[in-house]
C-alpha atoms as one frame of an Amber mdcrd trajectory, in Angstrom:
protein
 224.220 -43.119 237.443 221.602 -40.909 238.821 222.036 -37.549 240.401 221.320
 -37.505 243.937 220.922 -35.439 246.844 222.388 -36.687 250.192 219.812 -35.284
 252.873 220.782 -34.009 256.420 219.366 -35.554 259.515 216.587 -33.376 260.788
 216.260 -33.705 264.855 213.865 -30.479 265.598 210.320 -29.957 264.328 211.392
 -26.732 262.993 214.167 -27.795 260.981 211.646 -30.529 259.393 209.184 -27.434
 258.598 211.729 -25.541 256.646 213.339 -28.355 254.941 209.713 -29.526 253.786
 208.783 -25.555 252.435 212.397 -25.282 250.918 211.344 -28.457 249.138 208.011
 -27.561 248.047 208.302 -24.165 247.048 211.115 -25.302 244.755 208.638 -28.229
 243.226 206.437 -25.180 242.825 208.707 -23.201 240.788 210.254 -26.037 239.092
 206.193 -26.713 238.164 205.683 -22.677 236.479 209.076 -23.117 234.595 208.092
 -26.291 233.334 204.866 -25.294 231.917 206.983 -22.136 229.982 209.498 -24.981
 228.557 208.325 -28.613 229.153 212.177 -29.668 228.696 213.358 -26.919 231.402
 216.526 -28.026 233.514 217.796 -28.471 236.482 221.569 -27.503 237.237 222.411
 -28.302 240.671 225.386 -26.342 242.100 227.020 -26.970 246.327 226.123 -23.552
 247.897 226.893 -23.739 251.554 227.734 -26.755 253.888 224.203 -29.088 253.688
 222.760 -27.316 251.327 222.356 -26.611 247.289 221.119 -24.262 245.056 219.340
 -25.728 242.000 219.015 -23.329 238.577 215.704 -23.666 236.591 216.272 -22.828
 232.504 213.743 -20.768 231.231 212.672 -19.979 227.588 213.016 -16.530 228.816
 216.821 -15.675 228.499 217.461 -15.720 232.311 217.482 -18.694 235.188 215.787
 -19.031 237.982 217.427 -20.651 241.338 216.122 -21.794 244.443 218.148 -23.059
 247.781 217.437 -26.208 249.046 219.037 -28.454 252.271 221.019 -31.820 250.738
 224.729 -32.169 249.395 224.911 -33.903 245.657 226.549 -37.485 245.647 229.807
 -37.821 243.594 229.402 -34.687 242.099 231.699 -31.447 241.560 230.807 -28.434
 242.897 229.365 -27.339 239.840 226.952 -30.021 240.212 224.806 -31.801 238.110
 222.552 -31.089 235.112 218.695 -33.121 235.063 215.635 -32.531 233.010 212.607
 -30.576 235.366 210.322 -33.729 234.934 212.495 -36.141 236.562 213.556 -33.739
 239.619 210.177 -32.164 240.275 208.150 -35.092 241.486 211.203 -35.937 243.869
 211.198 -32.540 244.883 207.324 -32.200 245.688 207.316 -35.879 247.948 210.318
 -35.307 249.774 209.312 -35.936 253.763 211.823 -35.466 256.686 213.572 -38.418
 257.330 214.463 -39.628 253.557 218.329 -40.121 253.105 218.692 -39.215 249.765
 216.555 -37.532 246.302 216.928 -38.923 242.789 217.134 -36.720 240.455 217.137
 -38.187 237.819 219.268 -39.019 235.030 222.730 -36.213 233.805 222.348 -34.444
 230.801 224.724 -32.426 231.241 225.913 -31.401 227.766 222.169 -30.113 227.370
 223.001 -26.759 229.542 224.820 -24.367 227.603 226.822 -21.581 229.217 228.254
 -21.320 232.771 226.606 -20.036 236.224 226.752 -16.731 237.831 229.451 -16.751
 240.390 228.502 -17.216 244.272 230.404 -13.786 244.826 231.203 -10.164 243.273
 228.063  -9.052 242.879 227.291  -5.250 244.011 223.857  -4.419 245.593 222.386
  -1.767 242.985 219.385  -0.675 244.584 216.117  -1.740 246.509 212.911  -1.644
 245.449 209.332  -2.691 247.057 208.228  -6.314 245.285 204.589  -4.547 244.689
 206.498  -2.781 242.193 207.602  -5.503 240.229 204.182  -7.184 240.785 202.690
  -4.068 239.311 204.203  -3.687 236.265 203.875  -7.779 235.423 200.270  -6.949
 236.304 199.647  -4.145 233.726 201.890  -6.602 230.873 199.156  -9.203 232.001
 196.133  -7.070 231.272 197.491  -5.443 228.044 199.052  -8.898 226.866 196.133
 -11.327 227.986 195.825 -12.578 224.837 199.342 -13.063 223.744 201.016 -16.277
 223.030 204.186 -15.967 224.836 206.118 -17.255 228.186 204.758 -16.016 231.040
 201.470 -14.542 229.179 203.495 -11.241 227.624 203.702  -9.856 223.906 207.534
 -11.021 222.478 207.179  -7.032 221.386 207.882  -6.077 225.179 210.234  -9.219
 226.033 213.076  -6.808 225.731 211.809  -3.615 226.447 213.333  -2.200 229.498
 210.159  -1.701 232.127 212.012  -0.447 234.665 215.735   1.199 236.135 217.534
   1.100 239.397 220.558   2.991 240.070 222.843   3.103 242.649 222.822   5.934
 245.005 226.424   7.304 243.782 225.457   6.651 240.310 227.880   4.656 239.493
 226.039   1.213 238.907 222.477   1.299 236.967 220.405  -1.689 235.888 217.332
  -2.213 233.224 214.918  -4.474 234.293 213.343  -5.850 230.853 210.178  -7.821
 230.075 211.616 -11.231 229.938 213.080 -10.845 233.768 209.553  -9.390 234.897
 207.788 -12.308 232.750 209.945 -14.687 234.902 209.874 -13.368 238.045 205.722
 -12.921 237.985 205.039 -16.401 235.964 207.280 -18.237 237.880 206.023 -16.596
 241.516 209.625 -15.635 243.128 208.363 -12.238 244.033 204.560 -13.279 244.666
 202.870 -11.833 247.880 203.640 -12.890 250.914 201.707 -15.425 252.247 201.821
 -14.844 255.912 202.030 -11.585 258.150 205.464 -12.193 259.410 206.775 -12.464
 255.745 205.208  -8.700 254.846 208.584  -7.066 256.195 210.545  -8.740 253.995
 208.421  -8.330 250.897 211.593  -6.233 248.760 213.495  -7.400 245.652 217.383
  -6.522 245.911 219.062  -6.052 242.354 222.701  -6.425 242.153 225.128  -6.830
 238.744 228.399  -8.123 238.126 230.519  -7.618 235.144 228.673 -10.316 232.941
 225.347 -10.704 235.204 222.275  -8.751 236.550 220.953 -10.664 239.915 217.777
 -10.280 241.561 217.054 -11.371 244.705 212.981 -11.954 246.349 211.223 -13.666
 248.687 210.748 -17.002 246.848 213.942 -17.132 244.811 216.871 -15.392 242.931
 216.671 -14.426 238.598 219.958 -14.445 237.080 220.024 -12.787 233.748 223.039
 -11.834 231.188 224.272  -8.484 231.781 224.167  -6.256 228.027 227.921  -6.480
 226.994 228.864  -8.768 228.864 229.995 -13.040 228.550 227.481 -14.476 229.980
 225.268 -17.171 228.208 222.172 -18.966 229.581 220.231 -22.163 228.128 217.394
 -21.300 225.437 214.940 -24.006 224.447 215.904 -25.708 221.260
């Protein structure tokens, strides 16, 4: 059986509008982590009442998620696994009104590892998203040529770009080139597109024991955490 999303009743003409941009922004995303890995997944976890969060893999050694409104259909809360091509195209035409998504078929013995927990994670620092915009810039220009995810040399994948430490010094996290690859080629901290957004235009980096998290405007990048037991899916 497919996976499916179960989709809330919209009444209000703002509810529809959000639902729609939730929706396509995800498509969007799901579109840039597709062209890094044409077999990226889709892991689909319950995050609140009515809505989901659904984790893009990325040949990058991180995932990507993005929040969406629906509940998944005979499914635990650690959801369901689907390949990117079968969930983006119901992703892009989803319209107000529709009762439920498909998916697309399980494969969920494809994703190797476990998620990053919905809790426990301690805000690190916060830092302006032109910053992080920046310094995926100036990899662009010195890597334009380079045949690699997200248009970066492998030689900086893991070279750490840039630190954030907390103000008592007791928490401190490396931002490397893979998790600046992802976040510029898959557009989570791209500029605002609209005035009102511009006040809201930060990235917030947090760790747990196992996991680095980093929060923007168009999504969340969960990476592995050095020394720690985390594990995220790597194309074959």
């Amino acid at each position: 059986m497919n996976a499916r999303l179960r989709l809330p009743v919209i009444s209000d003409s703002t509810s529809a509008r959000r639902a729609v941009s939730a929706m396509r922004r995800a498509a969007a995303v799901l579109d840039r982590a597709m062209a890094m890995d044409h077999n990226a997944m889709v892991r689909v976890r319950t995050a609140a009442e009515g809505a989901v969060d659904l984790f893009y893999s990325t040949p990058l050694g991180c995932i990507v998620s993005q929040r969406v409104p629906g509940e998944l259909v005979g499914e635990d809360s650690e959801g369901a696994v689907v390949l990117g091509h079968s969930a983006a195209p119901a992703l892009a035409n989803y319209e107000p009104g529709m009762q439920e998504l498909d998916l697309g078929m399980p494969v969920v013995l494809q994703w190797t590892g476990t998620l990053p927990p919905q809790q426990g994670f301690e805000v690190v620092d916060v830092v302006p998203a032109a910053d992080i915009r920046e310094v995926h810039r100036k990899m662009a220009e010195e890597n334009r040529d380079a045949q690699a995810p997200g248009g970066v040399a492998r030689s900086l994948m893991d070279q750490r770009l840039l630190s954030v430490a907390s103000d008592n010094g007791e928490q401190s996290v490396e931002v490397t080139g893979r998790m600046l690859a992802a976040m510029g080629g898959l557009g989570v901290a791209a500029k605002p597109g609209s005035a009102a957004l511009k006040n809201y235009d930060y990235v917030r980096v947090s760790a747990a024991p196992s996991w680095i998290r980093i929060d923007a405007l168009y999504g969340t990048l969960f990476a592995p955490r050095p020394g720690g037991l985390a594990r995220v899916p790597m194309p074959n």
